[in-house]
C-alpha positions as CSV (number, residue, x, y, z in Angstrom):
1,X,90.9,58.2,97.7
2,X,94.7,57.5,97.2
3,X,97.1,60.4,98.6
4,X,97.7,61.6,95.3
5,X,94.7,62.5,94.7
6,X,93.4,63.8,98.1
7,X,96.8,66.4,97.3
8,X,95.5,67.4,93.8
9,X,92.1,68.0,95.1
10,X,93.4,70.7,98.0
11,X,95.5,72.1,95.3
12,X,92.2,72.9,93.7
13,X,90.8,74.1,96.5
14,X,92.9,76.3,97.0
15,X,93.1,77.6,93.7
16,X,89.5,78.7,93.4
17,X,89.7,79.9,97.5
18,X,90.6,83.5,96.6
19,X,88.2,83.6,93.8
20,X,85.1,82.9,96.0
21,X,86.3,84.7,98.7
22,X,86.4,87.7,96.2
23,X,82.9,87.0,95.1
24,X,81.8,86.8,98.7
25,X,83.1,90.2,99.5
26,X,81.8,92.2,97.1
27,X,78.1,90.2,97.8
28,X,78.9,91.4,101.5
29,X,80.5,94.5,100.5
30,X,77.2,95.5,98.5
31,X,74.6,93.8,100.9
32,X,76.2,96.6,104.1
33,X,76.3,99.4,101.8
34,X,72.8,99.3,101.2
35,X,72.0,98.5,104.5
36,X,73.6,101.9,106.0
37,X,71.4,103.0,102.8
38,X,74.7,104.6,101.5
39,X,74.7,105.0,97.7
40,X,76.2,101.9,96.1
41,X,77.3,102.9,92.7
42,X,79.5,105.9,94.8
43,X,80.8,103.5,97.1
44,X,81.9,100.7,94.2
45,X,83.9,103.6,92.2
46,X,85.2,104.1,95.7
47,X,86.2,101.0,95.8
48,X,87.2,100.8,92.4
49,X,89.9,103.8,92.2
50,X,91.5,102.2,96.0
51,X,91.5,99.1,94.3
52,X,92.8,99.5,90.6
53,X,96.1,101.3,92.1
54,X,96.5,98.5,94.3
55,X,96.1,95.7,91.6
56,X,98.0,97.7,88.8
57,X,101.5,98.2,91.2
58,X,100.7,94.5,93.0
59,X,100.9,93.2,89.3
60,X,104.4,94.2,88.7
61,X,105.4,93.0,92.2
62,X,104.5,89.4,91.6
63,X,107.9,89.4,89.7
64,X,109.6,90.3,92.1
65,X,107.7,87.9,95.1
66,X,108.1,85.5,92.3
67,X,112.0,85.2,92.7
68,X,111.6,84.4,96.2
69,X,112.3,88.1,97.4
70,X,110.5,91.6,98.1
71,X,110.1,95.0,97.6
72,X,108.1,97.4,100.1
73,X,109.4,100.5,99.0
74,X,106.9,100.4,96.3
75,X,104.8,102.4,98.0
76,X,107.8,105.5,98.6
77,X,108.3,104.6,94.6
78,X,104.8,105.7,93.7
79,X,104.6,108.4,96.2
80,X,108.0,109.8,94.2
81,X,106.9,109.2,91.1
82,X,103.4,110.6,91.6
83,X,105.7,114.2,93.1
84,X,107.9,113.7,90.3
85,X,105.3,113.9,88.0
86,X,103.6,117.0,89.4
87,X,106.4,118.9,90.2
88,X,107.4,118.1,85.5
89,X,103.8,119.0,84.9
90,X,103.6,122.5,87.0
91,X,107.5,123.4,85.5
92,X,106.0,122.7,81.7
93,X,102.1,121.9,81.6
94,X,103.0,119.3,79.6
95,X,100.8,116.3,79.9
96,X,103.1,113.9,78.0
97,X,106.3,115.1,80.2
98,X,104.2,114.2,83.0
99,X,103.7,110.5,81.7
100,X,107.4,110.5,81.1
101,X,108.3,111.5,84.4
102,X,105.8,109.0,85.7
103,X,107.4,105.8,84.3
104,X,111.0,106.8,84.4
105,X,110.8,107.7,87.9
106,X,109.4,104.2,88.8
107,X,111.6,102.4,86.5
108,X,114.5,104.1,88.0
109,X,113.9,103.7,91.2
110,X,113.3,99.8,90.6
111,X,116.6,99.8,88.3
112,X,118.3,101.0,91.6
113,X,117.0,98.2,94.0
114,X,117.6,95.6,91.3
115,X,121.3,96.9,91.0
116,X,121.9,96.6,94.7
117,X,120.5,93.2,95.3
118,X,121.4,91.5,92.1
119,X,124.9,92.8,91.2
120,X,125.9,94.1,95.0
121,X,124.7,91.2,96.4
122,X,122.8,93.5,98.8
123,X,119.9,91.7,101.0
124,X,116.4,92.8,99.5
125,X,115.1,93.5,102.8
126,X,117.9,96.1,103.4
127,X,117.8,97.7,100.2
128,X,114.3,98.4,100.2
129,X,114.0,99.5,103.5
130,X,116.7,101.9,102.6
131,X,115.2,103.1,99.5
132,X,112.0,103.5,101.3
133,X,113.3,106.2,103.9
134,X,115.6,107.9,101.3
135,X,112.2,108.0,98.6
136,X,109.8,108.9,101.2
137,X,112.0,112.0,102.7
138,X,112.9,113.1,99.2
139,X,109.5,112.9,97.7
140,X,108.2,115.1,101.5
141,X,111.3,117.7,100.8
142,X,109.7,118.4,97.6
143,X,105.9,118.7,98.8
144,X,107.1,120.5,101.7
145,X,108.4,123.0,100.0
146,X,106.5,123.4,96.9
147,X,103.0,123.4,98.4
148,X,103.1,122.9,102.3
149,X,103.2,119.3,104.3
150,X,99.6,119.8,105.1
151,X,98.2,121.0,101.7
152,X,101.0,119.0,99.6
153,X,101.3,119.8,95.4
154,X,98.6,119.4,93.1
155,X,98.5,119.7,89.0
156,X,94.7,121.4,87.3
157,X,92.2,118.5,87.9
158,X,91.2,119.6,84.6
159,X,94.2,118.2,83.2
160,X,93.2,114.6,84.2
161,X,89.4,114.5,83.7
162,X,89.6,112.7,80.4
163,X,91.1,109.8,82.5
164,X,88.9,109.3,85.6
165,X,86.3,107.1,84.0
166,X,86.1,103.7,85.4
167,X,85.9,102.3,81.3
168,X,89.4,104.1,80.6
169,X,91.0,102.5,84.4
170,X,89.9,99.1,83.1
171,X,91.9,99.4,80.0
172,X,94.9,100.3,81.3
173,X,94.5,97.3,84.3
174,X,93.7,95.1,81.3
175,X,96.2,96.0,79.2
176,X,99.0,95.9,81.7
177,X,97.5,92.8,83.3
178,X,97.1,91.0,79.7
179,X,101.5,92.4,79.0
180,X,102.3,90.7,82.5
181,X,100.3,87.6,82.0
182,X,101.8,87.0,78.6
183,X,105.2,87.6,79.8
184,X,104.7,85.3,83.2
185,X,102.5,82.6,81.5
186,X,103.7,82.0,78.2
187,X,107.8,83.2,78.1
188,X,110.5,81.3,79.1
189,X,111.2,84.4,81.6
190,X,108.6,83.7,83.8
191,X,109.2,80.1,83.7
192,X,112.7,80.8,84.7
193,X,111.5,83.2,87.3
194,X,109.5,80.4,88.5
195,X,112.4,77.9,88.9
196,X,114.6,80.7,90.6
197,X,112.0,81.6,93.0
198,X,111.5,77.3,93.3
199,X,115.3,76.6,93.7
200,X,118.0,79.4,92.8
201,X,120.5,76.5,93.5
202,X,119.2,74.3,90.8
203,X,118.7,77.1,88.5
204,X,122.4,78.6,88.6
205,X,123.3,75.0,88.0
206,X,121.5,74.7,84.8
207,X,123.1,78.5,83.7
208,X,120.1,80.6,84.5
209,X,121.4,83.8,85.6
210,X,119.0,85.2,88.5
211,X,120.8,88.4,88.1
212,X,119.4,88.8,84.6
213,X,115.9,88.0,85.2
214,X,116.0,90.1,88.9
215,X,116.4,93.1,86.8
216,X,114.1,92.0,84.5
217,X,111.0,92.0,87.6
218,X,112.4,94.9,89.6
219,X,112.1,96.9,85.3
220,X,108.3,95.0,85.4
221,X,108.0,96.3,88.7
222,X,108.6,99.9,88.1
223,X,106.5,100.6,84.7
224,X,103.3,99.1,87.6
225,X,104.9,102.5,90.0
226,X,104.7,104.4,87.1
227,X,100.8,103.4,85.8
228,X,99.7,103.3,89.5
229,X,101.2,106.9,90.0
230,X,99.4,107.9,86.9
231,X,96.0,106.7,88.2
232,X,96.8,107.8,91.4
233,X,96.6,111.4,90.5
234,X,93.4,110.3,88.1
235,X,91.8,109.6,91.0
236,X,93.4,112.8,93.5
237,X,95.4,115.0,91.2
238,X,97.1,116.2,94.3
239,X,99.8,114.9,96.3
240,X,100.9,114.4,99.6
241,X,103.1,113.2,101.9
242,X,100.4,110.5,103.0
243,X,99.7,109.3,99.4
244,X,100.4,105.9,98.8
245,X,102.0,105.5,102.4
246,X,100.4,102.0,102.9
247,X,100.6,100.2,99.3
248,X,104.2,99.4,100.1
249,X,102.9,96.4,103.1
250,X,98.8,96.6,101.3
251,X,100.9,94.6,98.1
252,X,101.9,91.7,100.0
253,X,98.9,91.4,101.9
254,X,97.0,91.4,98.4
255,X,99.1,89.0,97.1
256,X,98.9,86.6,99.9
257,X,94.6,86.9,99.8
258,X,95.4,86.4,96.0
259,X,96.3,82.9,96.8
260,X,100.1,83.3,96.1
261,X,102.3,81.6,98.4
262,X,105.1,84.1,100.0
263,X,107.7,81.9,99.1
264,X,107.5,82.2,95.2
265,X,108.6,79.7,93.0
266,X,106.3,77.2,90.8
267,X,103.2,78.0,92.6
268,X,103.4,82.0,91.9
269,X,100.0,83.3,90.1
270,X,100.2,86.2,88.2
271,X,96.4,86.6,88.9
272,X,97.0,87.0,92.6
273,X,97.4,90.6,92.3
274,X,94.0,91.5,90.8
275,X,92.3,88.9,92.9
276,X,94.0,90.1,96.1
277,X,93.8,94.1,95.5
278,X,90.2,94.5,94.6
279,X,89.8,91.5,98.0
280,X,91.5,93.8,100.3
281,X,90.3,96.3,99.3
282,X,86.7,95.1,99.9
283,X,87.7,93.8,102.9
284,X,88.9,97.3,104.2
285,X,86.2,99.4,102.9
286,X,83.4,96.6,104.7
287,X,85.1,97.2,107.8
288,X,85.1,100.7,107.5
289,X,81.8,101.1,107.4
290,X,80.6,98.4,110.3
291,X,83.1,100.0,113.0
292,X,82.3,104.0,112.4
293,X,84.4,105.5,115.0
294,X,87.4,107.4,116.2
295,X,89.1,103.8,116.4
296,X,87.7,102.7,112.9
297,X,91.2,102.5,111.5
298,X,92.9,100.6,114.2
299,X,90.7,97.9,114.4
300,X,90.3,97.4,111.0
301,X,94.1,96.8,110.8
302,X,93.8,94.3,113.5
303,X,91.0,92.6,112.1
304,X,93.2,92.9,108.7
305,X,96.0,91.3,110.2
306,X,94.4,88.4,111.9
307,X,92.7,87.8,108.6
308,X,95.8,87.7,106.9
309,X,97.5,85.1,109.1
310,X,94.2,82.6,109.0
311,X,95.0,83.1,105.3
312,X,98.5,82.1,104.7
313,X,97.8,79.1,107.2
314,X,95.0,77.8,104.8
315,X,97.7,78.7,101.9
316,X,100.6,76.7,103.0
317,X,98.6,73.8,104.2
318,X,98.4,73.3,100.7
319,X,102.5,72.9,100.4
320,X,103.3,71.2,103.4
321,X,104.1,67.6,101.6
322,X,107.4,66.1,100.7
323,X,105.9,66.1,97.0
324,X,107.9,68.6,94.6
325,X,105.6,71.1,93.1
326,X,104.6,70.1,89.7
């Protein structure tokens, strides 16, 4: 078998990795949950609303990731949309106000990091790390003293009932999923995402500007804050200062067991961040369940973490060559 084609067939394989590693979770995920003869169809909408918050705000990030950069103050960016939101909604009882609040707060707050790193020329890591701390105590000012640290805010959960079917959650995933994959797929934005992320030398050279399309993912970015705020408080129509405290770091772990490789460029996969949420979140919830004890969440983050390194080994074996991507 000639070299070129020993490299196409590990490009397949690894393409269809996180696919059937997917599949094999939720075979194991079920095959434990009936084995502790817990009830499955509680555990899989469980699952499910963990899962679909992940996937919906991971979706937007792969912009972002695609350029070759990052964003972990998505998580403070739900956390302040999500308070945002409840604070609008207990001020009017206005449903629609709440939706507004939702998105603008997310969009916002994405508009601000894309402003610093594109036009200030600000490092990504710095920005977000910034706008994580300032997000996160803002967002815990206002639960703190609205509702308590402890007990947190919370809007009528009668308010959201007509949302918290798993039918109406697969919409919106689908909907949002089908906007980004149209956008990334078939646009010459996501193709020039792609070269940026690939070579943001090349691509200033041939009068792309990254600035331009860095807003462009941080804007993508927010509207997935603002619909994973929204089924956030679907899900728990309260809020506290815990919520969404790990989707920030759970993105780039789901986009990594997606199959996407950290470095961007050519080889992003819009699909990486539905593949990777619902994977993780599998993952997490199996290990849950095996180690029941006061340690339960430690351990599962180690196990996490190895599992997450074995991962992006097997991933960039795949683009260690002195082939371009193609």
């Amino acid at each position: 078998m000639s070299k070129g084609n020993k490299l196409k067939n590990s490009q397949m394989l690894i393409a269809i990795l996180p696919i059937v590693a997917l599949i094999v979770l939720f075979i194991v995920f079920c095959t434990v949950v009936q084995m502790n003869e817990y009830r499955l169809d509680m555990y899989l909408k469980i699952v499910f609303n963990e899962a679909v918050v992940l996937a919906v705000v991971a979706t937007g990030a792969i912009f972002i990731y695609t350029l070759g950069t990052f964003d972990i103050s998505l998580g403070a960016s739900t956390l302040f949309a999500a308070t945002l939101g409840v604070t609008v909604y207990n001020k009017t009882e206005s449903l629609v106000l709440m939706i507004v609040a939702l998105f603008l707060a997310g969009i916002t707050c994405s508009l601000f990091n894309s402003i610093l790193a594109s036009i200030f020329n600000i490092p990504a890591f710095v920005t977000t790390v910034a706008m994580m701390s300032v997000l996160s105590a803002i967002a815990s000012q206002i639960i703190t003293i609205d509702g308590g640290a402890l007990g947190g805010i919370s809007i009528p959960s009668s308010v959201v009932e007509p949302y918290t079917g798993v039918g109406f959650k697969m919409l919106l995933l689908g909907l949002y999923f089908g906007i980004c994959y149209f956008i990334f797929q078939h646009t010459k934005t996501g193709r020039r995402m792609k070269y940026i992320g690939g070579n943001p030398l090349c691509a200033g050279l041939t009068g792309i500007k990254a600035n331009k399309y860095t807003i462009i993912a941080f804007v993508m970015a927010g509207i997935g804050v603002g619909l994973g705020a929204f089924l956030t408080l679907t899900y728990t129509p309260s809020v506290t200062t815990q919520t969404a405290s790990s989707i920030g770091m759970n993105i780039f772990i789901a986009i990594v067991f997606g199959g996407m490789p950290i470095s961007g460029g050519a080889r992003s996969k819009i699909y990486a961040a539905l593949v990777g949420g619902f994977s993780y979140m599998l993952l997490n919830d199996i290990l849950e369940i095996l180690i029941d004890s006061s340690a339960a969440y430690g351990i599962t983050q180690v196990i996490s973490a190895v599992f997450f390194l074995v991962v992006v080994y097997v991933t960039s074996m795949n683009y260690r060559s002195q082939m371009l991507p193609r």
